[in-house]
C-alpha positions as CSV (number, residue, x, y, z in Angstrom):
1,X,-0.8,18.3,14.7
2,X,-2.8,20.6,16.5
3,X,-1.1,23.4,14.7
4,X,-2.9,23.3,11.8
5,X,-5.9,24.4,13.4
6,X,-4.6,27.7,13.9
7,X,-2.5,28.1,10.9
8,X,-3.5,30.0,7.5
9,X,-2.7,28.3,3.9
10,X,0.2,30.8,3.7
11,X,1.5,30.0,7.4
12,X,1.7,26.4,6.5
13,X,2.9,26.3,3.4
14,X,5.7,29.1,4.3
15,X,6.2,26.6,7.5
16,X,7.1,23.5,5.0
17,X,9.1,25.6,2.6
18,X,11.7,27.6,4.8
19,X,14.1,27.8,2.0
20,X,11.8,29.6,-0.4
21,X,10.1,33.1,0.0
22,X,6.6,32.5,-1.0
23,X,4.0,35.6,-0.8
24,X,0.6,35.6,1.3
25,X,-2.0,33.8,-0.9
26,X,-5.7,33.0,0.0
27,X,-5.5,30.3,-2.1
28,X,-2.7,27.9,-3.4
29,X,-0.9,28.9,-6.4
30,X,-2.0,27.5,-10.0
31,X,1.8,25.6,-10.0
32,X,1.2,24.4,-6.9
33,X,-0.6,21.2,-5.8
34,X,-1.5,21.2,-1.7
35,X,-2.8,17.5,-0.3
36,X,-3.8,16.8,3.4
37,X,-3.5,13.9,3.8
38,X,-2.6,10.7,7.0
39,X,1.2,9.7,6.4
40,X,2.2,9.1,9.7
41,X,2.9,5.8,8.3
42,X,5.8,6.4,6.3
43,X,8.7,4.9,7.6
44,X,11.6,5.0,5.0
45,X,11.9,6.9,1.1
46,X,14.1,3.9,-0.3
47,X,12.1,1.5,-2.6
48,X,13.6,-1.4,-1.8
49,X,12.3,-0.6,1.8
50,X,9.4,1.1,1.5
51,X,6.0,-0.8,1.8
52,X,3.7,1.5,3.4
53,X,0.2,3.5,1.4
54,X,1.8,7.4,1.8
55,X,5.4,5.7,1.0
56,X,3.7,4.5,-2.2
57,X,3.0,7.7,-3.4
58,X,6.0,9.5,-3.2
59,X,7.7,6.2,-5.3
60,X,5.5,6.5,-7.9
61,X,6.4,10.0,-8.5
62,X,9.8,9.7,-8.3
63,X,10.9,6.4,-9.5
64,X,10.6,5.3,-13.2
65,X,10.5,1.5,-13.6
66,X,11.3,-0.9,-16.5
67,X,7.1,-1.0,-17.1
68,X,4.3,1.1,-15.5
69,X,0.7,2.2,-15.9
70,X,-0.6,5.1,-17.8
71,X,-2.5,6.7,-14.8
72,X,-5.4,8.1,-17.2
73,X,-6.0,4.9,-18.6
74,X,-5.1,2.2,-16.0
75,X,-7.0,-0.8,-17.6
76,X,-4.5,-0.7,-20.6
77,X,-2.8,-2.2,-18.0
78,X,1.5,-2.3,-17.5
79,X,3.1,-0.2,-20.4
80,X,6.7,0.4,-21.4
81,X,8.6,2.8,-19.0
82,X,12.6,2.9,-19.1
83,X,11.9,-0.2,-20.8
84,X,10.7,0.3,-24.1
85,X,10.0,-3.6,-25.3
86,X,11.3,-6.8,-24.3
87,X,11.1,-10.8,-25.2
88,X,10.3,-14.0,-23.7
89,X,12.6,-16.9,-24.4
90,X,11.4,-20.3,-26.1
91,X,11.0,-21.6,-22.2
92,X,9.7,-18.9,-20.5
93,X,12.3,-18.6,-18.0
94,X,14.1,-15.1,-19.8
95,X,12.5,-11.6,-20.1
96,X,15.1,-9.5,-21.8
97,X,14.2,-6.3,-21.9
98,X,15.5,-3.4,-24.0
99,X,16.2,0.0,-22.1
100,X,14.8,3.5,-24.0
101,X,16.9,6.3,-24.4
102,X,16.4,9.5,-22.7
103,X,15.7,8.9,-19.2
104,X,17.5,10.9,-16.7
105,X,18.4,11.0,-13.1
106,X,17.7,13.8,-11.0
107,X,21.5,13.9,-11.1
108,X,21.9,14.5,-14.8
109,X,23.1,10.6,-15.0
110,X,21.6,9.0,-17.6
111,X,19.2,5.8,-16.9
112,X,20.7,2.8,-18.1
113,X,20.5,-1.6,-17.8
114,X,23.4,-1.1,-15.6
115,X,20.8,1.1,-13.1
116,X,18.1,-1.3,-13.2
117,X,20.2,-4.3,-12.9
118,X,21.9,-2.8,-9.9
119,X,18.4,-1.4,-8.3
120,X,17.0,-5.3,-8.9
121,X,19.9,-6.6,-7.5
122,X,19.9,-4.3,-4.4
123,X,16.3,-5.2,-3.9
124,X,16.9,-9.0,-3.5
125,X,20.2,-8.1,-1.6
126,X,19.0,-5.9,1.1
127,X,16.2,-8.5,1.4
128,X,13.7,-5.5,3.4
129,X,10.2,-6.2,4.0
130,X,8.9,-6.0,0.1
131,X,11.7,-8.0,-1.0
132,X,9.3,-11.2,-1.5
133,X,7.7,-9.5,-4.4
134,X,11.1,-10.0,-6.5
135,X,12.6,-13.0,-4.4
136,X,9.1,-15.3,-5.8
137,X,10.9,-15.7,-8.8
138,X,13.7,-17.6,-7.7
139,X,16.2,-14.4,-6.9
140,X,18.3,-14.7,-4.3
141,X,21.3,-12.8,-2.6
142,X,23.3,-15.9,-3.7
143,X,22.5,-16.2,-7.3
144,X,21.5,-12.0,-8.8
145,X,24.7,-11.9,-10.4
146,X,23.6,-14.4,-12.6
147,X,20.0,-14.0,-12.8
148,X,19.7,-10.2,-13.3
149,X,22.2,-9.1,-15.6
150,X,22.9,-6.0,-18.1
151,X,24.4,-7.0,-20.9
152,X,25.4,-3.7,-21.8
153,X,24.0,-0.3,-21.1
154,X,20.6,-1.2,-23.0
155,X,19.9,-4.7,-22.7
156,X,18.6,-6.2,-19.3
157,X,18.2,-9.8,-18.8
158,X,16.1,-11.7,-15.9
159,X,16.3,-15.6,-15.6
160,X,13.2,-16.8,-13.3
161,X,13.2,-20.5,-11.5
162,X,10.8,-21.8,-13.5
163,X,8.3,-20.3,-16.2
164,X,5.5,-17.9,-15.1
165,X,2.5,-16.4,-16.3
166,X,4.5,-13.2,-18.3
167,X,1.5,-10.7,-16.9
168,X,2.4,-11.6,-13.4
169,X,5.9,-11.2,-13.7
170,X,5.3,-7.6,-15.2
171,X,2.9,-6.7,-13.1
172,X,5.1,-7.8,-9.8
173,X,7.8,-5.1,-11.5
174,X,4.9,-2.1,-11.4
175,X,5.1,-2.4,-7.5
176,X,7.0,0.3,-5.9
177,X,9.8,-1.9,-5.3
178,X,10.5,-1.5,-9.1
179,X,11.7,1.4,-8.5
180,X,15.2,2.3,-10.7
181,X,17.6,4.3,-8.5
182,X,20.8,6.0,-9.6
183,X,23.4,3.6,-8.8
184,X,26.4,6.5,-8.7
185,X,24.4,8.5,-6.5
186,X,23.3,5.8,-4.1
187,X,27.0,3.9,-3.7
188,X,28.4,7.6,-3.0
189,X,26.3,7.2,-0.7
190,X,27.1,3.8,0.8
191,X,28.1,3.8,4.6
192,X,29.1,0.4,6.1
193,X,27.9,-1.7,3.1
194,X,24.5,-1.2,3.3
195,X,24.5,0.0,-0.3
196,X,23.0,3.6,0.6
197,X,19.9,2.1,2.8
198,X,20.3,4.5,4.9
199,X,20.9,7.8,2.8
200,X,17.8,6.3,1.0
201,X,15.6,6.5,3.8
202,X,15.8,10.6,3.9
203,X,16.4,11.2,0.2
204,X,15.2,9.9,-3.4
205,X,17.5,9.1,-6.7
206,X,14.7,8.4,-9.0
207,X,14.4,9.7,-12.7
208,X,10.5,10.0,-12.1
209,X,8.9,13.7,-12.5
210,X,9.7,14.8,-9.0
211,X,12.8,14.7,-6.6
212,X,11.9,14.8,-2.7
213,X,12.7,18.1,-1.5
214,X,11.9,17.9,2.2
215,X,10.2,15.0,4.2
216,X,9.2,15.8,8.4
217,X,7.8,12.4,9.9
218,X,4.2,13.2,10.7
219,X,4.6,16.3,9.6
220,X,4.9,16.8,5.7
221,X,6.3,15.5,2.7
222,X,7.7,18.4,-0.1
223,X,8.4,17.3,-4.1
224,X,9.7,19.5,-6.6
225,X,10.4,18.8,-10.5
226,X,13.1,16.9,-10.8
227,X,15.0,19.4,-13.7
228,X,15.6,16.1,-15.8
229,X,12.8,14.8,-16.4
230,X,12.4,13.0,-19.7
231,X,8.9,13.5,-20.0
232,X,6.1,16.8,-20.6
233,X,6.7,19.1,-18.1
234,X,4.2,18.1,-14.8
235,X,1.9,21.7,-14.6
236,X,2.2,21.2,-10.7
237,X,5.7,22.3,-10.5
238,X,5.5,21.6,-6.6
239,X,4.0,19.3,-4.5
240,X,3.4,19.5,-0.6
241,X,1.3,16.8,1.7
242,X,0.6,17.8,5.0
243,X,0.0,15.4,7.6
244,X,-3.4,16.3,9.0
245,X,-5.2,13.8,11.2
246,X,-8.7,15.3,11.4
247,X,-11.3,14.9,8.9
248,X,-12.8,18.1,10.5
249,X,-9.6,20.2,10.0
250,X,-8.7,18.4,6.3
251,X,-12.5,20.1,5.7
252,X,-12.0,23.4,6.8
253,X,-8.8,23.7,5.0
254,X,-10.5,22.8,1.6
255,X,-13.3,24.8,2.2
256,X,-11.1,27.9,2.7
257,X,-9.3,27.0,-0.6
258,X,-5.8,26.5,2.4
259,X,-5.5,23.0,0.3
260,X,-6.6,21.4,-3.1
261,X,-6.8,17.9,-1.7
262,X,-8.5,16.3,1.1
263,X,-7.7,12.5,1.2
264,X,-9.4,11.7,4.7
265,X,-12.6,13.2,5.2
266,X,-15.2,11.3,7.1
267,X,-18.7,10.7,5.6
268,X,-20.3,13.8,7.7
269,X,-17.4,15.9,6.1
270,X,-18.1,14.8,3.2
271,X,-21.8,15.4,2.9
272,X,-21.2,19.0,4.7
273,X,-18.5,19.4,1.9
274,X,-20.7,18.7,-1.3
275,X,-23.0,22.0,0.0
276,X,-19.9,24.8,-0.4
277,X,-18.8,26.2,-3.9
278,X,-15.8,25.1,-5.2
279,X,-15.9,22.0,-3.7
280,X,-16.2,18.6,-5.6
281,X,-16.3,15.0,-4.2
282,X,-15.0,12.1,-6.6
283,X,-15.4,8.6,-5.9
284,X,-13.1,6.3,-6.3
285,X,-13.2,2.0,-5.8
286,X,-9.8,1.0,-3.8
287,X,-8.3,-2.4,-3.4
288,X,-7.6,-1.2,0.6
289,X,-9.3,-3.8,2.5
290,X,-10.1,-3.3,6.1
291,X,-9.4,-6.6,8.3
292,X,-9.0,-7.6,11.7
293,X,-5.8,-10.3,12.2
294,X,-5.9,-13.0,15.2
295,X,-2.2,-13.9,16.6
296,X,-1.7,-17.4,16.7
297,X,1.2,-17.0,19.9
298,X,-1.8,-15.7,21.6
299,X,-3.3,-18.7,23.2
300,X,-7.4,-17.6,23.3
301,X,-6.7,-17.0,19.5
302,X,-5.7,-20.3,19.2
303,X,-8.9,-21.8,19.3
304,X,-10.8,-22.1,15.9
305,X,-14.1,-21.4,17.9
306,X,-13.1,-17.9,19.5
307,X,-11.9,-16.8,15.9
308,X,-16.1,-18.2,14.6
309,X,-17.1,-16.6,17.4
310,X,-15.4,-12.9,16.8
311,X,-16.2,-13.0,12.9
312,X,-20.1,-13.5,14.3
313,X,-19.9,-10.7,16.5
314,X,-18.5,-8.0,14.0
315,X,-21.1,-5.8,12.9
316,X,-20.4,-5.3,9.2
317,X,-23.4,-3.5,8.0
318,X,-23.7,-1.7,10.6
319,X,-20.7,0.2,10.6
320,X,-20.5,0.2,6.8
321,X,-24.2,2.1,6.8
322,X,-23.1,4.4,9.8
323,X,-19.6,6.1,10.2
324,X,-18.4,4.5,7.0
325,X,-21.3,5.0,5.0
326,X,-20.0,5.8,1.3
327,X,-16.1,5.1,2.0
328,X,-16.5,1.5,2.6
329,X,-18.3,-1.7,1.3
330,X,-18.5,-4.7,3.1
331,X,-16.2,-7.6,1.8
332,X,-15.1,-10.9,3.4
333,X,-12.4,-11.9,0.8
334,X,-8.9,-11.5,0.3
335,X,-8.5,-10.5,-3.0
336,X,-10.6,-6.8,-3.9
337,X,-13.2,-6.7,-6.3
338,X,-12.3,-6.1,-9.8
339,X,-9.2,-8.6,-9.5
340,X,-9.1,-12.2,-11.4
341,X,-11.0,-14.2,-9.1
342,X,-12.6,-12.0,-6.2
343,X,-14.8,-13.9,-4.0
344,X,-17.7,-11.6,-3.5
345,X,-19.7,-14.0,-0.9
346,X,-20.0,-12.8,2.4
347,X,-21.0,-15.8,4.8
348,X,-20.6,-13.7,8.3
349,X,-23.1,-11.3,9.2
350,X,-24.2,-9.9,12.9
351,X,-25.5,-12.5,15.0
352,X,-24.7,-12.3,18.3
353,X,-26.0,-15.6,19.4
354,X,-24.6,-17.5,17.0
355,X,-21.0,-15.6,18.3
356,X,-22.4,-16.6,22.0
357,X,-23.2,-20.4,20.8
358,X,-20.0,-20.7,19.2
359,X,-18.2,-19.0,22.0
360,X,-19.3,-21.4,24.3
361,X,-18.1,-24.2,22.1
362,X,-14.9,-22.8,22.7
363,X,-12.2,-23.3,25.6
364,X,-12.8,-19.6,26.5
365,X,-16.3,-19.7,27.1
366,X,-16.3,-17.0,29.9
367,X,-14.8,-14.6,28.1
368,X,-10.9,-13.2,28.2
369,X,-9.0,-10.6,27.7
370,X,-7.6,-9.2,24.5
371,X,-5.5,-6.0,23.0
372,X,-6.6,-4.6,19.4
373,X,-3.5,-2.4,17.7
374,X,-5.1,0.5,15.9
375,X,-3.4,3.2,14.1
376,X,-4.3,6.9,15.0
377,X,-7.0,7.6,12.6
378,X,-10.9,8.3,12.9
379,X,-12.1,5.2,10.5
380,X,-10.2,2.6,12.4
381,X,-10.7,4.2,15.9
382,X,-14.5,4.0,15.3
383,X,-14.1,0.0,13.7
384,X,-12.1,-0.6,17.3
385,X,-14.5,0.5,18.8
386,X,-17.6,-1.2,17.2
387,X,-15.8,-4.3,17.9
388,X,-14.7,-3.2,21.5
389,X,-18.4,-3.2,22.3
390,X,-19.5,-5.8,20.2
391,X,-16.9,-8.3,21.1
392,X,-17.7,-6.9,25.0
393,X,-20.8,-8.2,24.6
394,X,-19.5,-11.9,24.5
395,X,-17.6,-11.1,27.7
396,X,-14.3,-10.3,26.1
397,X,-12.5,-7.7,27.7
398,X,-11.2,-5.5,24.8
399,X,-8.6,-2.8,25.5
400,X,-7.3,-0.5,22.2
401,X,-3.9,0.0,22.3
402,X,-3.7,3.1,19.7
403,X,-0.6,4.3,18.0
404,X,1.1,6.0,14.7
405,X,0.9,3.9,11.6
406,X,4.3,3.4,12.0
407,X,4.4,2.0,15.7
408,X,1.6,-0.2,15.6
409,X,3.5,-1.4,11.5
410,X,6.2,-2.4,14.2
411,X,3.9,-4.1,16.5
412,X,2.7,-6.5,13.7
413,X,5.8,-7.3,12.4
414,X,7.2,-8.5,15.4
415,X,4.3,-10.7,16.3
416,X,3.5,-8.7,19.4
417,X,0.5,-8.1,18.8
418,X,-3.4,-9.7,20.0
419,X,-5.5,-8.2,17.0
420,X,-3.8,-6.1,14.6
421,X,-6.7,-3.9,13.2
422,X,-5.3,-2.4,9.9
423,X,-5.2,-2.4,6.1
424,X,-4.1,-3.7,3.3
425,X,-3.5,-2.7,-0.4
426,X,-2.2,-5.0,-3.2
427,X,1.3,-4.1,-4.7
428,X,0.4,-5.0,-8.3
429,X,-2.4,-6.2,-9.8
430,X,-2.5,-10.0,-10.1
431,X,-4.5,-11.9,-7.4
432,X,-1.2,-13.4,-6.2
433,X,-0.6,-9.8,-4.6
434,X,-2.8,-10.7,-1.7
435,X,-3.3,-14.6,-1.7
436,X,1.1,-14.1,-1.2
437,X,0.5,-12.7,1.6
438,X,-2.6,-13.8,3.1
439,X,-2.8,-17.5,2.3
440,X,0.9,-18.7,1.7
441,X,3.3,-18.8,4.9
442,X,5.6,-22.1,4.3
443,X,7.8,-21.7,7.5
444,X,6.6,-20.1,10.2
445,X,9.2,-20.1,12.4
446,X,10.4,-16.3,13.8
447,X,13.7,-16.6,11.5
448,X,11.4,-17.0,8.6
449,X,11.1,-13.1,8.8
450,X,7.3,-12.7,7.0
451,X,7.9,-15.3,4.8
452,X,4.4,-15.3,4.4
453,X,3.9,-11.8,5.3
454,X,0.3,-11.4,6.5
455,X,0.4,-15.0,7.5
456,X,3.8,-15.4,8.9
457,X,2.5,-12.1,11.2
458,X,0.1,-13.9,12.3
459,X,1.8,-17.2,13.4
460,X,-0.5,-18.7,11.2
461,X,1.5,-21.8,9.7
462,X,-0.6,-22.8,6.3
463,X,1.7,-25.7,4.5
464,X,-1.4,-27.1,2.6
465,X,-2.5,-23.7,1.4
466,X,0.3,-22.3,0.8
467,X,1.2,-25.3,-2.1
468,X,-2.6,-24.0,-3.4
469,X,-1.5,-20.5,-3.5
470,X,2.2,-22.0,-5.3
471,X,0.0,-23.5,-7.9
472,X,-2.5,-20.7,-8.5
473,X,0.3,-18.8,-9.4
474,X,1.8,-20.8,-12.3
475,X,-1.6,-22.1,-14.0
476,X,-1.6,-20.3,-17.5
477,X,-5.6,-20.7,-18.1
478,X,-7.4,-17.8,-17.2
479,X,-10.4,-18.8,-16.1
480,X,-9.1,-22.4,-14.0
481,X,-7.1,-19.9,-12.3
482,X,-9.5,-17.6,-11.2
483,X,-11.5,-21.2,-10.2
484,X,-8.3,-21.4,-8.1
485,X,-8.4,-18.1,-6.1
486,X,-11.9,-18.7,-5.9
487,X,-11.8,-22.2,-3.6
488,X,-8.6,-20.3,-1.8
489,X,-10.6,-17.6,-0.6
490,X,-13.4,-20.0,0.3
491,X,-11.2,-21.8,2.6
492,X,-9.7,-18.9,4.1
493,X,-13.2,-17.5,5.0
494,X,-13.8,-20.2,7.0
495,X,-10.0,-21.0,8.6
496,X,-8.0,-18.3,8.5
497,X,-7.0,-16.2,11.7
498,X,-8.4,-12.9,9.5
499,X,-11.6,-10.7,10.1
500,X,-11.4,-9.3,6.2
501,X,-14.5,-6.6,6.7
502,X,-14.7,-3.8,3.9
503,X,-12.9,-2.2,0.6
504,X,-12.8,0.9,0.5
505,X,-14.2,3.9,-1.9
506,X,-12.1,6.4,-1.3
507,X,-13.7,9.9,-1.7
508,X,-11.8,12.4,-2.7
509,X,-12.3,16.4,-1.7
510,X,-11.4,18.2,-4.4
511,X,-11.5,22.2,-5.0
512,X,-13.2,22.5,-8.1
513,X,-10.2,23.2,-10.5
514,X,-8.1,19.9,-9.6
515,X,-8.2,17.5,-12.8
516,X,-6.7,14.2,-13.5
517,X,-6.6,13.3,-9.5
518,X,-6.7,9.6,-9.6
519,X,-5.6,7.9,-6.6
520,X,-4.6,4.8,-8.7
521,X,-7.9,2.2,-8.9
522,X,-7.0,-0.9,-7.2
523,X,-3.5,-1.3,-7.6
524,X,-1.6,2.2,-8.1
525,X,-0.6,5.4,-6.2
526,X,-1.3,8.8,-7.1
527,X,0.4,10.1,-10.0
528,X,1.0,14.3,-9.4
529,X,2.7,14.8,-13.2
530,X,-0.8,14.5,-14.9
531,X,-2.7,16.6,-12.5
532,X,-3.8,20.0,-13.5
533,X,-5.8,23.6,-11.6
């Protein structure tokens, strides 16, 4: 994306918007939101597919679900979104929930039981990567018609297996697979009986504030108002997010007033950033973590000893008090702080001859070779390489094998890789958002297809803590199940194939007049409809 280097604000944004005849402008219009920001990762616009951080975004801004968070006060937790209240039978196995009037498809259809019940349903059936979020409950391609069912055009019934906390079962349906699509629109759109996956991919049919308007891979990603919106007018009438890789050229563009949004800047960038006028830099506490992942199918990995040994040699403090100084805090757990039962302990620190001892211990005691998978961006180049020298230093030969976020998404999930080096957000915010997928994998056979997700990518067959996890889930007392999480995480600290490193504070590089830009806490992605200049 060298091109933006070269190109003015009215260049670019004249560049994504071919259809419309915009002016010159030195500086983006008051209507008009510009963010840079990395989405080479995006791989698909359908919610039942998409499970990727920029992919996130444009959901939440399109997609109304039946509950959602108010993203100006997002520790009122879930609230009522196309659904305006619902019950819980005697059992706890029924949530019926009663859909609001007034909620309209970009199409001018209105939003009905029938619509979610059919996005739901779709979910389960196409059974894509996210589809574990909804299948937990007991959903399956075999039994939605009878578990997830509209009664008529306001009333939506869903039967679970078995009773659940009612906070986790909301919560699961604030995750972008939630999403409630237009069923007309999408079965016009059905090719093949893949119930308009692929028409999906390209285009939205949401009855959020926004419709997408144009999306380039790796290039850009265009939202206008959707006309039928049920809610206040958004005042940014028009969204575009560039892809720009380069915390240097994200800076330059916000200095010059080319964007109102800079999503990636690196620490330096940021501290040159604070010193211009009209520049503002908002912190912000993530649940992102930053983790290294050890393949079990690759045979060094194997060895408990090797995995002691590579924990030993990762300098944590070191990188966090260097190139990540400010955007990242060293953390060693699972589950991100602020969520029910966050281990905050860190038991690894630098200490290069314990790694050598324990090395030595191992089966691989003069060293091997061994691939890290790293996405294309500055931050996770510069952890590679820490650990390329680090990990060098026990005689491990480390090469980085350095792709999009999409190609090196692909590597993981088919279990090619040696060490994945990536991220990880939760989907919703319960604690069984991450121990799901980091410490529950009950068959971990390649037909499983990420049955465990993180787990199950790593080969890494847990039966013992995966019954843990199945329990942790189901306990209704508080505080026993944060005990729960808590003894998880302790295990997996000590067990588990996974180098979990930092969370991350996302700093934000704002021009002065951007309000309301929240990137979502822990849990959420950005919501453009409250956001003001």
């Amino acid at each position: 994306m060298k091109q933006f280097k070269s190109l003015g604000a009215a260049a670019v944004i004249a560049a994504l918007m071919s259809s419309a005849a915009l002016p010159a402008f030195a500086e983006t219009p008051p209507n008009m939101l510009v963010i840079a920001n990395r989405i080479d990762d995006i791989k698909t616009m359908d919610p039942a597919e998409s499970f990727e951080f920029a992919g996130a975004d444009v959901s939440r801004n399109v997609y109304q679900k039946l509950v959602n968070f108010d993203p100006l006060d997002l520790d009122a937790g879930y609230q009522p979104d196309i659904a305006e209240s619902w019950e819980i039978s005697e059992d706890g196995k029924t949530i019926t929930f009663q859909i609001a009037e007034g909620n309209t498809f970009a199409s001018g259809n209105p939003v009905t039981a029938k619509d979610a019940e059919f996005s739901l349903r779709r979910a389960v059936q196409l059974d894509k990567t996210p589809s574990f979020i909804l299948t937990q409950f007991g959903f399956t391609p075999d039994n939605v018609e009878e578990t997830i069912v509209a009664t008529d055009d306001s009333t939506l019934t869903l039967v679970l297996d078995k009773q659940y906390a009612v906070s986790f079962v909301l919560n699961c349906l604030t995750a972008t697979i939630g999403g409630i699509v237009d069923s007309e629109t999408v079965m016009a759109n059905e090719v093949d009986g893949d119930m308009g996956n692929e028409w999906l991919r390209t285009n939205t049919a949401g009855s959020g504030p926004y419709v997408l308007s144009s999306w380039k891979p790796n290039e850009s990603v265009l939202l206008d108002l959707n006309p039928n919106y049920g809610g206040e007018k958004p005042a940014m009438e028009r969204v575009i997010v560039q892809h720009i890789q380069e915390s240097a050229t994200q800076r330059l563009q916000l200095e010059r007033g080319d964007i109102d949004v800079a999503r990636n800047l690196s620490p330096e960038d940021v501290a040159g950033a604070l010193e211009v006028d009209g520049v503002k830099i908002v912190d912000e506490l993530r649940g992102r973590l930053m983790y290294w992942s050890a393949n079990q199918k690759a045979e060094p990995l194997t060895d408990p000893k090797v995995i002691e040994a590579l924990k030993l040699a990762t300098d944590y403090e070191g990188m966090a008090n260097s190139f990540l100084n400010g955007q990242y805090t060293v953390h060693q757990a699972f589950l991100p702080r602020t969520f029910l039962g966050a281990l905050e302990d860190t038991p690894y620190s630098y200490d290069m001859d314990a790694a050598k001892a324990a090395l030595a211990e191992s089966g691989y005691a003069d060293g091997f070779p061994l691939k890290i998978s790293v996405r294309d961006a500055q931050e996770r180049i510069d952890i590679a390489q820490s650990l390329q020298n680090t990990w060098g230093q026990l005689g491990i030969d480390v090469e980085l094998i350095v792709g999009t976020g999409a190609q090196t998404l692909d590597r993981y999930r088919a279990r090619e890789h040696d060490i994945y080096l990536g991220a990880w957000g939760p989907d919703y915010p319960d604690p069984n958002t991450n121990a799901g997928t980091f410490a529950y994998n009950p068959d971990n056979s390649d037909e499983a297809g990420a049955t465990g997700l993180l787990a199950w990518r790593n080969a890494w067959g847990i039966p013992d803590m995966s019954e843990e996890t199945l329990a942790a889930v189901v306990e209704n007392d508080t505080e026993k199940r944060a005990e729960m999480y808590r003894a998880i995480q302790t295990e997996h600290q000590k067990i588990s194939p996974f180098g979990v490193m930092f969370q991350q504070v996302e700093q934000h590089g704002l021009r002065e007049n951007v309000e309301n830009f929240v990137a979502g806490g822990a849990t959420t992605a950005v919501s453009y409809w409250v956001i003001t200049k």
